[in-house]
C-alpha positions as CSV (number, residue, x, y, z in Angstrom):
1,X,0.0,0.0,0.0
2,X,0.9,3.6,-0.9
3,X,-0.4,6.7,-0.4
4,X,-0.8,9.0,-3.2
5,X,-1.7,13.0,-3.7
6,X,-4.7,12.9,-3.3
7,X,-4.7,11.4,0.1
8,X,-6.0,7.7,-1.2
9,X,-4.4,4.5,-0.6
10,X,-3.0,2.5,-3.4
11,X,-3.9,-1.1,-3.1
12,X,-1.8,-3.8,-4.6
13,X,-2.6,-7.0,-4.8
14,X,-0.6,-10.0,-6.6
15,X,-3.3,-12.9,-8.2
16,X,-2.3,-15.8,-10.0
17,X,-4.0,-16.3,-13.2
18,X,-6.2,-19.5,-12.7
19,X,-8.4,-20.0,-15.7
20,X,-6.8,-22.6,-18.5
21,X,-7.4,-20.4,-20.9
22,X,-5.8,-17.3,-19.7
23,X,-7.4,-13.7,-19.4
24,X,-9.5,-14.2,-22.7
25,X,-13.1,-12.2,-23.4
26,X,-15.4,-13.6,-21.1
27,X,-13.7,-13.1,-17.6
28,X,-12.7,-9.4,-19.2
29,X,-15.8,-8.6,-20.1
30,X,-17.0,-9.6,-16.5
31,X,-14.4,-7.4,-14.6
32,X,-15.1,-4.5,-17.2
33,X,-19.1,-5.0,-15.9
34,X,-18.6,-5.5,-12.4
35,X,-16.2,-1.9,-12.3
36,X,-18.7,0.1,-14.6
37,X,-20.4,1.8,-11.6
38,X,-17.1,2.2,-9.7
39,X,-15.0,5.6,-9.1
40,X,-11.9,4.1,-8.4
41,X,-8.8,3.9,-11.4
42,X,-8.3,0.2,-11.3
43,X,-5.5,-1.3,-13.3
44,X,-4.1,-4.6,-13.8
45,X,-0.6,-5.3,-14.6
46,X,1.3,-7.8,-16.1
47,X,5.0,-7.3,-16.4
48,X,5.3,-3.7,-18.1
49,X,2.1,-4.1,-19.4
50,X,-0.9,-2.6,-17.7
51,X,-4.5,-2.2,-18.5
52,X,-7.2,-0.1,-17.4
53,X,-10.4,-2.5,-15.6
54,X,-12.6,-0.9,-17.4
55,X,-11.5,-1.8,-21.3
56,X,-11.9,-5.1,-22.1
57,X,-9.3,-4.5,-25.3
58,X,-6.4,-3.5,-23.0
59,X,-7.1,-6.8,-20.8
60,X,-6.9,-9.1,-23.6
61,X,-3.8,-7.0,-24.9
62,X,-2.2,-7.6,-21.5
63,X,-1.7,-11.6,-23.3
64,X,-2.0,-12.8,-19.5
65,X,-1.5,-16.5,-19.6
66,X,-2.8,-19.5,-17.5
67,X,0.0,-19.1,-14.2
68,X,0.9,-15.6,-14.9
69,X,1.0,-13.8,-12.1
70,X,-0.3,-10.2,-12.7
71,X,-0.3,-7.1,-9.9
72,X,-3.6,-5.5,-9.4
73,X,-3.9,-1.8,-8.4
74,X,-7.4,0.2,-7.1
75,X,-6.8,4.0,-6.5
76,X,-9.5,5.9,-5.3
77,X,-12.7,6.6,-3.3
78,X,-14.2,2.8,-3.1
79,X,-10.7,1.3,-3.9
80,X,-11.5,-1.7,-1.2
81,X,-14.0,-2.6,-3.0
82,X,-12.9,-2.2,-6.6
83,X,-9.7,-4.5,-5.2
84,X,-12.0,-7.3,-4.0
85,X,-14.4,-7.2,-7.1
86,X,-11.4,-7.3,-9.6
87,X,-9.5,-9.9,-7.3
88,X,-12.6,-12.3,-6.9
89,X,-12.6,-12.7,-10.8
90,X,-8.4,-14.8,-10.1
C-alpha cells in the first residue's frame, strides 16, 4: 500500500491467473461489468504491461497466460472494493 496525492491508498494485490485459458473475453468482459459503476482507477498489470479495468481490449492486450502472475492496483474513493471485485474474478 501507498499513499498518493490525493490522500487515497493504493492497493496492490498480486493474483495468479487460474483460468486454463488465460485472461481471454469472457472473464474481461466480466471485470469491465462489475467496475462500470465504480469511481476508483483500477488497473491490472502484467509485467510492463498494464491495462485499465474498465477496457476489455487492453485486458486481452495484456496476453496474461494460464499461471501468470499479474499485480492489481485500485486508487481511489471505493478502492476496497474495486480491489475485492477485480481480485474475486483470479
Amino acid at each position: 500500500m501507498s499513499t498518493d496525492v490525493k490522500g487515497y491508498l493504493m492497493l496492490r494485490k498480486k493474483v495468479i491467473i487460474d483460468n486454463v485459458y488465460g485472461l481471454h473475453m469472457r472473464p474481461a468482459l466480466k471485470i469491465a461489468l462489475a467496475c462500470l459503476g465504480m469511481e476508483s482507477k483500477v488497473l491490472i498489470m502484467n509485467g510492463l504491461k498494464k491495462a485499465s479495468c474498465f477496457s476489455i481490449l487492453e485486458m486481452l492486450l495484456l496476453e496474461a497466460k494460464f499461471g501468470s502472475e499479474v499485480e492489481i492496483v485500485a486508487e481511489g474513493i471505493d478502492e476496497a472494493l474495486a480491489m475485492e471485485t477485480v481480485s474475486g474474478f483470479f
